[in-house]
C-alpha positions, 0 to 999 in steps of 0.5 A: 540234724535238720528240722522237717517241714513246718506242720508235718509231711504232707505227700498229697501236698509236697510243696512244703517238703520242696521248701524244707530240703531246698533249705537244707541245700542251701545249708549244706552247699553240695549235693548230698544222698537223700534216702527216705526211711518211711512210706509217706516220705518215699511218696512225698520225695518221689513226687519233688524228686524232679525239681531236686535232682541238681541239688540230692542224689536221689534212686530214680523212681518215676511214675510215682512208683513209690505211691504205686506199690504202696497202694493195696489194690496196685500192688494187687494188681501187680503181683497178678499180672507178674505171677507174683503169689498174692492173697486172694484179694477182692474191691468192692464197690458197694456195702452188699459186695463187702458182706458177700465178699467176706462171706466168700472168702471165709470168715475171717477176713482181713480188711485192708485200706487201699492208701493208709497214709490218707487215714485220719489221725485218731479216727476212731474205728480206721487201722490200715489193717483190721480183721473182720469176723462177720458180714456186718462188719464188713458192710460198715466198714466199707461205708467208711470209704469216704473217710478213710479216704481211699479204697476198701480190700477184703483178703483170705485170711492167712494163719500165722505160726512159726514159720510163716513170717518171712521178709525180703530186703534189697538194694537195687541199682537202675533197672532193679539190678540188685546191690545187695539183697536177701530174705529172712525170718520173723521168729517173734513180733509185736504184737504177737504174730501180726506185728513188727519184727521183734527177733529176726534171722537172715535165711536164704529161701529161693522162693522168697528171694526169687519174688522180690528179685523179679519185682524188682526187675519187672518195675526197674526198681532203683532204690531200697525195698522191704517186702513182707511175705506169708507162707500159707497152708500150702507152702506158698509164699504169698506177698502182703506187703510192699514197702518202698522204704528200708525196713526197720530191721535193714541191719539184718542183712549187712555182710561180713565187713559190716556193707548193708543195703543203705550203704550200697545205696550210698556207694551206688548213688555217689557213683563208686563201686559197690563191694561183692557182699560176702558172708551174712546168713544166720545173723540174727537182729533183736529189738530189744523192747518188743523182743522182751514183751513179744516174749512175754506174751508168746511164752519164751524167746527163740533158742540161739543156735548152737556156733558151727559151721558157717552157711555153705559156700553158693547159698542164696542169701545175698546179691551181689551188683552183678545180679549173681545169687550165692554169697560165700559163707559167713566170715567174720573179721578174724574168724580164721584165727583158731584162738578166738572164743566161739561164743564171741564169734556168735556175739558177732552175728547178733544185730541189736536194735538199740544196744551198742557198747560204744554209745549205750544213750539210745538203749537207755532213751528207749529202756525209760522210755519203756518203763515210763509207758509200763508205769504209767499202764500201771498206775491207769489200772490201779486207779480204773482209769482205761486207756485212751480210746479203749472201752471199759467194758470190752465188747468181744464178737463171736462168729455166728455159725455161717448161714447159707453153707452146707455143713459137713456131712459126717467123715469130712474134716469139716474145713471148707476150704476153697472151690473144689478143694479137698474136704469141702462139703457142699456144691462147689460154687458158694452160696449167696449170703443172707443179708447182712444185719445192721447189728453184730450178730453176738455181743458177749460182754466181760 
């Protein structure tokens, strides 16, 4: 282990983070694999990559590409001009525009921070991603811009339910020729429908697999990428996330000799060949801490499948380094033998976050330290005392009935969906919204 650079990671600034990994260089005495596991340090690295190519082996990501397709509005652009299926998206340039853009698009809103890595730390009011009910929300919120430090964007809002989280992982070598790759299902989050995977599955899905491939082979992504997707109501799997980074459920995708998307990686930097993934789809990965309280909140954990038989042979769940879709079927060390026990076959095909027999110090770090947060909760209530940087009293804003729009008339379904879309009532263009007040329309406290 080797300490990061003094006074924390910068990448407005990566000097210092020049500084420390040529230190660790030095100490190290031969070129080693750099992978950066985060979006600020894959922007960081990216942008000292040049000056470290004697001393790491590094994926080749030029023209700031991490930075890129990290940045909101970027990436927004991207996915237009390669057909990549993306929320409909608006940039204001002003106030006014972020209230008739919210209005346009339908309240609510998703609103979203162009560069959320330039947000300052304990910003009261300023989360990369925040959900907006009314216009005057969103006028306030843009005249923020210059604190938050980069550009505000307004998105269609997309209902979660539970099949709509999907995630694509991918290895990819030099001209986005994918190592190692496959898409998978968020069957619980934490928080609750909006947050990080709590159980996942590997399930191959053609749509979802063929967008990351072909961004990858657009951009010449060499590296490992994490994107998040979201089926809407028609079926479309929309893009809404890009990380340019190794997702924290990277595990998930590891075939049946154990070969995930970091060791691929690994293999194709130092130059050695990287095995033909075989087997994968249908594991399952569970972080055991948000597992249980997405469990809680949500109701009940998703059943476990019943053993049978492996996924079918030709199934698009992963890439091999030739860039051919459709590994073999699931196979585990030993599967072959008739004796070995069903249900430690389908042990097997469970990836925990923390818990592993053989080292139990993470699983129990993590375990205090949940119980430490849960205690603490605990005692804070008891004696009246709120969370940081929570309100006493909640505030809660209702959406006030939206003024301009034609209501239904009666027999429609009384959703106003987009322009000339089936049960929308009203003239097809949208109407210019009221202004917006400069005080949320309803307050209700409890």
């Amino acid at each position: 282990m080797h300490s990061g650079p003094a006074g924390g990671l910068d990448p407005e600034a990566p000097g210092t983070l020049l500084e420390c990994l040529t230190g660790v260089s030095e100490r190290i005495g031969r070129p080693a694999v750099l992978i950066a596991m985060d979006d600020l340090s894959a922007i960081a690295v990216s942008r000292v990559a040049p000056m470290l190519r004697e001393r790491f082996r590094i994926p080749h990501q030029p023209d700031n590409l991490p930075a890129r397709v990290a940045d909101k509005a970027e990436l927004s652009r991207l996915c237009a001009r390669w057909d990549v299926p993306h929320p409909e998206t608006v940039i204001p340039a002003s106030g006014a525009e972020a209230a008739e853009a919210a209005w346009r698009l339908g309240l609510p809103v998703v609103a979203k921070w162009s560069r959320p890595w330039l947000l300052p730390a304990g910003a009261d009011g300023l989360r990369s991603t925040m959900i907006l009910h009314t216009t005057a929300e969103a006028r306030r919120l843009y005249e923020r811009s210059a604190e938050a430090g980069s550009r505000l964007l307004l998105q269609r809002f997309l209902p979660a339910g539970p099949d709509t989280d999907w995630f694509f992982h991918g290895a990819f070598a030099r001209g986005g020729r994918p190592l190692l790759a496959g898409s998978g299902r968020k069957e619980m989050s934490w928080p609750v429908r909006t947050g990080l995977t709590a159980v996942g599955r590997w399930l191959p899905d053609p749509a979802v697999e063929e967008a990351g491939l072909r961004l990858a082979e657009r951009l010449g992504y060499q590296g490992i990428l994490d994107l998040d997707f979201r089926r809407d109501e028609r079926g479309c799997f929309r893009l809404v996330d890009f990380n340019p980074r190794p997702g924290a459920q990277f595990r998930l995708f590891a075939d049946a000799a154990g070969l995930d998307v970091v060791q691929a990686m690994y293999l194709d930097l130092t130059g050695q060949q990287v095995p033909t993934p075989s087997g994968g789809p249908g594991r399952v990965f569970v972080a055991e801490n948000y597992a249980l309280l997405a469990a809680v909140r949500g109701g009940s954990l998703p059943r476990r499948r019943a053993a049978g038989p492996a996924e079918p042979a030709g199934s698009a769940g992963a890439a091999g380094p030739a860039g051919k879709s459709g590994a073999s079927a699931s196979v585990l060390p030993g599967a072959d033998r008739q004796a070995a026990p069903k249900r430690a076959a389908e042990r097997g095909r469970v990836e925990t976050a923390w818990f592993a027999g053989d080292d139990l110090m993470p699983f129990l770090a993590m375990l205090g330290a949940l119980l430490g947060r849960g205690a603490g909760k605990g005692v804070r209530a008891l004696r009246g005392v709120p969370e940081q940087g929570r309100r006493t009293a909640r505030a809660v804003v209702r959406t006030p009935r939206q003024r301009g729009r034609s209501q239904p008339s009666s027999g429609s379904t009384g959703v106003t969906g987009s322009k000339g879309s089936p049960g929308s009532a009203g003239p097809a263009s949208w109407p210019v919204p009221p202004e917006a007040p400069a005080e949320p329309d309803e307050l209700v406290t409890r």
